[in-house]
C-alpha positions in Angstrom: 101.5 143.2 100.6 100.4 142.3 103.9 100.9 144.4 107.1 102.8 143.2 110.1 99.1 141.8 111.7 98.2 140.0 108.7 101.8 138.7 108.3 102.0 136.7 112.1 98.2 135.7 111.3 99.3 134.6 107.9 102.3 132.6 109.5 100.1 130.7 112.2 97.8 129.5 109.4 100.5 127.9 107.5 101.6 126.3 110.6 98.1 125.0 111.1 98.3 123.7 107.5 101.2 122.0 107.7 99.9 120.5 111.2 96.8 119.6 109.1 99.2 117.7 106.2 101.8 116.2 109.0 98.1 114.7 110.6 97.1 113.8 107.5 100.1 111.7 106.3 100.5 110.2 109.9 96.9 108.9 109.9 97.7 107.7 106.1 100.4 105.7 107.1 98.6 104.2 110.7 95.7 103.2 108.1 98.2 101.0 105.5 100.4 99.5 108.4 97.7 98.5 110.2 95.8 97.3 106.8 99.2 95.5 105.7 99.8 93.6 108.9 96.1 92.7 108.7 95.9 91.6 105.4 99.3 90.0 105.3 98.0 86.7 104.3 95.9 88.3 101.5 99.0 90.2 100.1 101.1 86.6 99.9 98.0 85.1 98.7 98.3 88.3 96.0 101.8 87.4 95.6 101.3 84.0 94.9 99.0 84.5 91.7 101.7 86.4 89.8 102.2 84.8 86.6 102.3 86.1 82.6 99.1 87.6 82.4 99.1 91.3 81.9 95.3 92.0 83.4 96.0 90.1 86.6 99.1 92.4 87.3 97.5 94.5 86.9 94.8 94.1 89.2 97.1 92.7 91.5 99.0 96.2 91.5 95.6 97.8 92.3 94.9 95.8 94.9 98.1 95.8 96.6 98.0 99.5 96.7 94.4 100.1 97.7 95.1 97.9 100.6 98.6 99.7 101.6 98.1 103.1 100.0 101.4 103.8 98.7 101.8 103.3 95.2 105.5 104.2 96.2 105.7 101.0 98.3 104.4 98.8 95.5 107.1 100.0 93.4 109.9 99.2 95.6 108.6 96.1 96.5 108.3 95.2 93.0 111.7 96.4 92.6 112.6 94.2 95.5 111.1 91.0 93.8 112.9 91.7 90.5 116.5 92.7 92.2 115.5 88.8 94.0 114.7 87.3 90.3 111.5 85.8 91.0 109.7 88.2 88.9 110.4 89.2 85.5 110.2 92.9 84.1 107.0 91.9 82.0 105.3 90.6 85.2 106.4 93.7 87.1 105.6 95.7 84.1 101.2 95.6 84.5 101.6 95.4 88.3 103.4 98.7 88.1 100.4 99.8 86.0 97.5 98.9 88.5 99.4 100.4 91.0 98.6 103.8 90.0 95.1 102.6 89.8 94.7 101.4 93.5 96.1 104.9 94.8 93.2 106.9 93.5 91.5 105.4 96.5 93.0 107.7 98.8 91.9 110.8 96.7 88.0 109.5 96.6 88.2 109.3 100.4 89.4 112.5 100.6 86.8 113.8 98.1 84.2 112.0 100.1 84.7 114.2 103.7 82.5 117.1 104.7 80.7 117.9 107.6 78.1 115.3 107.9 80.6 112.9 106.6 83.2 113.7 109.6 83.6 110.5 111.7 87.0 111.6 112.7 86.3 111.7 116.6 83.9 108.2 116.6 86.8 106.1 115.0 89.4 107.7 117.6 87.7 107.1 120.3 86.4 103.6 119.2 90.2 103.0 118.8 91.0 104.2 121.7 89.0 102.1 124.1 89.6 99.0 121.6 93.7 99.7 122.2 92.9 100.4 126.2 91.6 97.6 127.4 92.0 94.6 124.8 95.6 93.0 124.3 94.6 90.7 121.7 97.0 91.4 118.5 93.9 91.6 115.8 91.5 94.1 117.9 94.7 96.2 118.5 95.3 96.6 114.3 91.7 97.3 114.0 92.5 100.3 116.6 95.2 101.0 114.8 93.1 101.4 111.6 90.8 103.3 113.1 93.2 105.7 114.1 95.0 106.2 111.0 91.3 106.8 109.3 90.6 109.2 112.4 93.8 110.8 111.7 92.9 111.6 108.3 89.9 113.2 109.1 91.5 115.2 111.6 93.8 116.4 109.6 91.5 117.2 106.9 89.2 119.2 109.1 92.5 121.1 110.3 93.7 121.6 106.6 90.3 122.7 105.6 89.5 124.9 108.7 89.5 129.1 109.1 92.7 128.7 110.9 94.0 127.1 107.6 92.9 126.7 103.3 89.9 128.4 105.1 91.5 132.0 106.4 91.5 134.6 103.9 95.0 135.6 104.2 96.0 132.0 103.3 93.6 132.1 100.2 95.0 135.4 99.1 98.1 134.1 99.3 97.6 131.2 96.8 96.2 133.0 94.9 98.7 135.6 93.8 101.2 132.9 94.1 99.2 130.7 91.3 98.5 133.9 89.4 102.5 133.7 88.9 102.5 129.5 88.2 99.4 129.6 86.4 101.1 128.1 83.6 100.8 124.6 82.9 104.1 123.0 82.9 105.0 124.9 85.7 102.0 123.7 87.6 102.8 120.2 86.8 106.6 120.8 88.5 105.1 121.9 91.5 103.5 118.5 91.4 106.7 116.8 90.9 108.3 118.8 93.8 105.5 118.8 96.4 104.7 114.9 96.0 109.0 114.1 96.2 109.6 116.2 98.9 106.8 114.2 101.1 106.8 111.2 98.9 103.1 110.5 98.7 101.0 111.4 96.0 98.1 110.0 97.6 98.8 112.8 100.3 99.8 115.6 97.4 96.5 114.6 95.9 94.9 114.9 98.9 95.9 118.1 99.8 95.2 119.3 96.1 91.8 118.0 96.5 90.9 120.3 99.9 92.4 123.4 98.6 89.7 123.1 95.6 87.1 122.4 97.6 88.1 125.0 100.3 88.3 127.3 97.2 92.2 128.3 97.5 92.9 126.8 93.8 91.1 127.0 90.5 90.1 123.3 89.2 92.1 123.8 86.2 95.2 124.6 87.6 94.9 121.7 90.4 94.3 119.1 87.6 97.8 119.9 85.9 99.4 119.9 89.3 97.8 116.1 90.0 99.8 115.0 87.5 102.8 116.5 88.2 102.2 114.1 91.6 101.9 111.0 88.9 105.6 111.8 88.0 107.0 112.6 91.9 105.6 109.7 93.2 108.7 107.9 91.0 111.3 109.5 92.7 110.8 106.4 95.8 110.9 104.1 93.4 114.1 105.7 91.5 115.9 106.5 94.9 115.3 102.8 96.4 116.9 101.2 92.4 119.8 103.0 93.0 123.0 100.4 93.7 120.9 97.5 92.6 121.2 95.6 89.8 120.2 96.4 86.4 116.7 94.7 86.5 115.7 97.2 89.4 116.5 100.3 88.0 114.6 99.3 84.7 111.5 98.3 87.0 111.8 102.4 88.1 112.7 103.5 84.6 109.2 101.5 83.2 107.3 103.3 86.0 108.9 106.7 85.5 108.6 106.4 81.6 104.7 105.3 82.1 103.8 108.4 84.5 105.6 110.8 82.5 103.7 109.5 78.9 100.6 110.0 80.9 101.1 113.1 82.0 102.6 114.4 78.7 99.5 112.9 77.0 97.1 113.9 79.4 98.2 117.8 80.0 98.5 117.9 76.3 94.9 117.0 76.1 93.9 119.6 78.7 96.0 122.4 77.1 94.1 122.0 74.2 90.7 121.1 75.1 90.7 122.8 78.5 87.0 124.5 78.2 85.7 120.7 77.3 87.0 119.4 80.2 85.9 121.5 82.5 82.2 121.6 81.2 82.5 117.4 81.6 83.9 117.0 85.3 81.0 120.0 86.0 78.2 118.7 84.7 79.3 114.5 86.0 79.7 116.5 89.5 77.3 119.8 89.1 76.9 122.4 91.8 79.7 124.6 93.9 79.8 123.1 97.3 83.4 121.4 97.9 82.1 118.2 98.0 81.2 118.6 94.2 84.6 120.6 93.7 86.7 117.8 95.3 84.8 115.0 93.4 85.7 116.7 90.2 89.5 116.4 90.8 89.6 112.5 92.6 87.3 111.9 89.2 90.3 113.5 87.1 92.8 111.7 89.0 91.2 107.8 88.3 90.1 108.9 84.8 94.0 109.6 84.4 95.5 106.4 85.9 92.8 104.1 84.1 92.9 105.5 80.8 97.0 105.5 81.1 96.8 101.8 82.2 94.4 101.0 78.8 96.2 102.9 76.5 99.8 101.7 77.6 99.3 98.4 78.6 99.2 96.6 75.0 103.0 98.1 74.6 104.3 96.3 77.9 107.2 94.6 75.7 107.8 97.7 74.1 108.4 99.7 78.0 110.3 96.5 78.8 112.6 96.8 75.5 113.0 100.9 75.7 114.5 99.8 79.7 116.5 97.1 78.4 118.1 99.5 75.8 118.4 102.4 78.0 120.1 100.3 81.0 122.4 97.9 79.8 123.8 94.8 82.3 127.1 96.1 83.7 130.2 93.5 83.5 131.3 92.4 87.1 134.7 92.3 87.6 134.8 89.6 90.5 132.2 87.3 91.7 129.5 89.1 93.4 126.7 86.8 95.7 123.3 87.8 96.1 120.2 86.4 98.2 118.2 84.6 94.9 114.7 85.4 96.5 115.0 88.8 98.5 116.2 92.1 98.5 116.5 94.8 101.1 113.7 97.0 99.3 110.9 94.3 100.2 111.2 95.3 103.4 108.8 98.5 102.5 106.8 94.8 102.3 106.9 92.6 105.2 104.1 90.6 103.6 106.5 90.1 100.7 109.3 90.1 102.6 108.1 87.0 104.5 107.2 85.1 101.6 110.3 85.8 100.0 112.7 84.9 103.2 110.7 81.4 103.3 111.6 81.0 99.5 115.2 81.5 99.9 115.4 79.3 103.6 113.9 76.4 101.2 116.8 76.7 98.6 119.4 76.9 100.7 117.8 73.3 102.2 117.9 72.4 99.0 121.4 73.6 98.7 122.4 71.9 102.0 120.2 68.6 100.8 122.5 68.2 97.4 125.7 68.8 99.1 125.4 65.9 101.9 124.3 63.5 99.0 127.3 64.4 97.2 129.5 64.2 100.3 127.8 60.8 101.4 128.6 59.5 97.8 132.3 60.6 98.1 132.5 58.6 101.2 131.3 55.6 99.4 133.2 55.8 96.7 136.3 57.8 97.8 135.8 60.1 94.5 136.8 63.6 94.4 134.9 64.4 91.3 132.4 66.2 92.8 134.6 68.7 95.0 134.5 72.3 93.4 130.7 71.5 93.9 130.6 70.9 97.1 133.0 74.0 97.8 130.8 76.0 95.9 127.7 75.0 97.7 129.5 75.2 100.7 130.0 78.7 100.0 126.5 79.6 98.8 125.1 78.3 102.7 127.2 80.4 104.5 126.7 83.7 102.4 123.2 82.8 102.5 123.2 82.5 105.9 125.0 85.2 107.0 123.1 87.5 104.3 119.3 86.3 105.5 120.3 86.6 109.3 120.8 90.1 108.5 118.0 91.1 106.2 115.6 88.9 108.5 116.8 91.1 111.6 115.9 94.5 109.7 112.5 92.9 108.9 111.9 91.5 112.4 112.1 95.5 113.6 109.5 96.5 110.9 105.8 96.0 111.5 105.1 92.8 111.4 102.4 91.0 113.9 103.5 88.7 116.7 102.9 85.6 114.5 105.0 86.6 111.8 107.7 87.8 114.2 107.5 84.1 116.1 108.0 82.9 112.3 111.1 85.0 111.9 112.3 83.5 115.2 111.7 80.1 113.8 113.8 80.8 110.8 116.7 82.2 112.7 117.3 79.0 114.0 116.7 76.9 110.4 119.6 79.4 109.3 121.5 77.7 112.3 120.8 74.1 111.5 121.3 74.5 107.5 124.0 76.2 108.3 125.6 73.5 110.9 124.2 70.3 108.1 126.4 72.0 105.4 129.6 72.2 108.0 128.8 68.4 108.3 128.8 67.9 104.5 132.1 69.2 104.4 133.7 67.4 106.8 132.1 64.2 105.4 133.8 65.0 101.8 137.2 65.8 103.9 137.2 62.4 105.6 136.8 60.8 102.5 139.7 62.4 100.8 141.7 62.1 103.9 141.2 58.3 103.4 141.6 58.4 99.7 144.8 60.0 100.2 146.1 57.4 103.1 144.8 54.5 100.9 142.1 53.2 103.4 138.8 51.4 102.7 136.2 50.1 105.4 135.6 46.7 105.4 132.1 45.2 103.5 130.0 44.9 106.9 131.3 48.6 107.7 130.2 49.8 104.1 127.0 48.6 104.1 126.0 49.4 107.9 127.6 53.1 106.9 125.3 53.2 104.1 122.1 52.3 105.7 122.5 55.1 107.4 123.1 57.5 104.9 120.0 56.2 102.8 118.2 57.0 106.2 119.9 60.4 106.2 118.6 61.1 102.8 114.9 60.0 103.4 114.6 62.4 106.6 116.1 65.5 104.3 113.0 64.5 101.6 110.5 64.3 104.8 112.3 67.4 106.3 112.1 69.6 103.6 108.0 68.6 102.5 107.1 69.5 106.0 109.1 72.8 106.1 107.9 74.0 102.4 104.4 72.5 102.5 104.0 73.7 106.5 102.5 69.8 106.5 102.5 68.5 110.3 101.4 65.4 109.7 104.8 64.6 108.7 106.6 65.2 111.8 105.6 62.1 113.6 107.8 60.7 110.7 110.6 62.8 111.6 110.8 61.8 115.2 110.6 58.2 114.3 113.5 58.4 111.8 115.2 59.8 114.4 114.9 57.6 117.5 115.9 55.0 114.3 119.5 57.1 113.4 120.0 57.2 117.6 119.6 53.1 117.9 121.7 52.6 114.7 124.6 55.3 115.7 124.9 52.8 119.0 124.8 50.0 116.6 127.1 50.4 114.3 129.1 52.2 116.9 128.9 48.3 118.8 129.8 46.4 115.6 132.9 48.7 115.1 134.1 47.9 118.2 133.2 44.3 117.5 135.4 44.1 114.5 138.0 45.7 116.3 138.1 43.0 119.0 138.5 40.4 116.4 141.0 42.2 114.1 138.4 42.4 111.3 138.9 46.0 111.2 142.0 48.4 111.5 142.2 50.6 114.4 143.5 53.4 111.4 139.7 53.4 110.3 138.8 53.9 113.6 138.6 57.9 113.6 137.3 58.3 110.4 134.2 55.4 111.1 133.6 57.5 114.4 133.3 60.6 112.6 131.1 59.5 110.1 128.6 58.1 112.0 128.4 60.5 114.6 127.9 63.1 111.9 125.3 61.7 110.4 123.7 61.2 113.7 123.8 65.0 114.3 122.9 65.6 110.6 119.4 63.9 111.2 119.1 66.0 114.7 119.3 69.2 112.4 117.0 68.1 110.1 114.5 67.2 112.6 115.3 70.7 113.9 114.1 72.2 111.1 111.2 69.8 110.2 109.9 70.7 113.8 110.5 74.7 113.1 106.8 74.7 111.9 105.3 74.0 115.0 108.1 75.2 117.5 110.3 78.2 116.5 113.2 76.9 118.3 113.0 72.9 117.3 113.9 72.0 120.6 113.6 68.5 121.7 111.5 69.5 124.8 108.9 70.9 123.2 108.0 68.9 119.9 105.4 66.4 121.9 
């Protein structure tokens, strides 16, 4: 029992340790935004060399998470990119996997720290005058890094201090509590509990790792707890699958199902052959000073997560199977749209989440592309064959539309850097022009009908000048759509000459129609529907230019393409 003196003095060190672990996680999560936003073109780069193969998942997963430090981010973005389809659940399978490989980093830095080691104050104030008195975006995330690794540091020194793991009240404490939990599935609980509660087990680890090496916890008993983190670290992934579709909540189930054989495997191990152990990590990392203690657990925790990778990675199909079997597709009653390429759980990605915004604004072109060929060839032909198409289509643009304004206005408040949120801007108003082209479509396939159904046709000359500028229409959505997928500026040149082409032949035909009017060649009943046509497909080609010139200039404008 401790008296009412040792009780206050008891109570201010656990509010120095959690000061210590709030420090701690804030400088973790400085160091991977600022490492993210940095290495954004690395991560698509990452992103784009997903494919079948099981070992480059999985060092894509370790990479991925060594450079944003949150094997619970990895996960939900993976989750993200299956919810979208464009990964499958033996791709996601292995980068799950490597995951749990890249967040051991976190646990050797920690290991690392001591005294000498303690740069905490140079990278603050490095950061500091780097943030104070440059504006430039890059030398502002290399502040920002700095910080986040200062704020580790800090926060280690406070966790590790007298005030802290180092008073002898606090140690006293532990240790009559772990007297209590010393056994070992009750250890690994606490693991569970402590890394969902703050939903990092690179921090959990972390702070596992300092309370060996300050001495409040027996080795033993903090190995058994780092892998109770291995399972909590799930419960992100689980919580962010929940309301998605089937896929996702597989993608969570395979990462749940791999922690928890680890663990099962692995405590088993050390149940058993505990002395063993021990003698190993003691005699790889000999002598009692905490550096040696610390390294001895961040050694445990990457022997863990690579030896769990090895052993489970040949039965990839069989995780992938045990998911399907356990999560089965529900049956939806009505008809349900979703984005194809992106999901609101990539936005614990903006790297991703970029990547995957750009995919989806290139199919809905695509979309947009098919629907005014198939209007253009109604208006030639007068059919109506291809109208539940075109409907549908219709359809898909403006839920796509609507549904990517609003994911990409969530992702424009997350950390991205200016260039990506100029991007963002730029795709706000391709939304608009896709969006207007497919209005455009429409109306083209309603004129036709409307004609169709009043019996008129346009005369050969009008045909043929109509279609001209159709076939012109067509060739600047091919141009358009290289320059916006490829980012290739050498084609807009092209662009602006096609258009300057559809302005001239708009007054043109616009001329000739009047023409045949003057001479009774043509009906004044086609006049209307002529109008329409071409002046649409004169706005159709502005659009597309519009969106061809969004590479260069995020609003397209015609004032600022030269």
């Amino acid at each position: 029992m401790f008296t009412p003196e040792e009780l206050v003095q008891l109570i201010q060190s656990l509010i120095w340790l959690l000061a210590g672990v709030g420090i701690f996680i804030v400088g973790m999560n400085f160091m991977s935004q600022a490492l993210e936003k940095s290495a954004g073109s690395g991560m698509k780069n990452l992103l784009g060399k997903i494919c079948g193969n099981r070992f480059s998942g999985v060092g894509i997963g370790a990479a991925v998470t060594a450079i944003i430090q949150s094997s619970s981010a990895t996960s939900v973005m993976v989750i993200g990119l299956v919810n979208a389809g464009v990964m499958t659940l033996m791709q996601a399978t292995p980068i799950i996997m490597g995951a749990n490989i890249g967040t051991t980093v976190t646990g050797i830095l920690v290991a690392l720290k001591n005294d000498i080691f303690n740069m905490a104050m140079y990278f603050l104030a490095f950061a500091g005058v780097m943030m104070g008195f440059v504006k430039k975006e890059k030398v502002q995330l290399a502040g920002n890094l700095c910080s986040g690794l200062g704020l580790i540091f800090v926060g280690l020194n406070i966790m590790s201090s007298p005030e802290a793991f180092g008073s002898a009240l606090v140690k006293e404490l532990f240790t009559n509590i772990f007297s209590v939990i010393n056994f070992p599935l009750l250890l690994i609980l606490v693991g569970v509990v402590f890394t969902a509660l703050i939903q990092s087990s690179s921090a959990a680890t972390g702070v596992v790792i300092t309370m060996v090496g300050t001495g409040v916890m027996e080795l033993e008993l903090a190995l058994f707890i780092v892998l109770g983190a291995n399972i909590g670290t799930c419960v992100t992934a689980l919580l962010a699958s929940v309301g998605g579709a089937a896929n996702s909540k597989r993608v969570a189930l395979i990462h749940f199902t791999f922690n928890t054989i680890g663990t099962v495997l692995f405590a088993a191990l050390l149940w058993i052959f505990k002395e063993p152990a021990m003698a190993i990590l003691t005699s790889l990392f000999p002598g009692s000073d905490p550096m040696a203690l610390q390294m001895r657990v961040s050694a445990f925790h990457v022997v863990f997560n690579v030896t769990t990778t090895c052993l489970l990675l040949p039965f990839t199909r069989q995780l992938v199977q045990f998911s399907e079997a356990m999560i089965r597709e529900r049956e939806e009653t009505g008809k349900v749209r979703h984005l194809r390429f992106v999901d609101d759980n990539l936005l614990a990605m903006p790297a991703a989440a970029m990547v995957q915004a750009k995919q989806e604004i290139d199919y809905m072109l695509s979309v947009a592309e098919e629907n005014t060929h198939l209007a253009l060839n109604a208006i030639r032909t007068g059919s109506s064959a291809d109208g539940e198409t075109i409907s549908e289509n219709e359809d898909i643009i403006d839920f796509t539309n609507s549904a990517l304004t609003r994911f990409l206005i969530k992702l424009s408040a997350a950390q991205v850097s200016v260039q990506d949120k100029a991007t963002i801007g730029a795709y706000f108003h391709v939304l608009n022009d896709l969006e207007r082209i497919g209005d455009h479509a429409q109306n083209f396939y309603e004129l036709s009908q409307e004609m169709k159904q009043k019996e008129l046709v346009y005369s050969k000359p009008a045909q043929e000048e109509i279609a001209v500028m159709c076939d012109t229409v067509m060739e600047m959505f091919a141009v358009a759509k290289a320059a916006l997928e490829n980012l290739d500026y050498s084609l807009l040149p092209k662009l602006t000459e096609y258009e300057n082409k559809m302005d001239e032949m708009k007054d043109e035909l616009m001329a000739s129609h009047f023409a045949r009017l003057s001479n009774s060649s043509c009906s004044v009943t086609h006049s209307p529907y002529f109008t329409s046509t071409v002046t649409g497909l004169e706005r159709v080609a502005d659009h597309l230019v519009n969106v061809g010139y969004s590479i260069k200039n995020p609003t397209g404008s015609q004032k600022e393409r030269v």
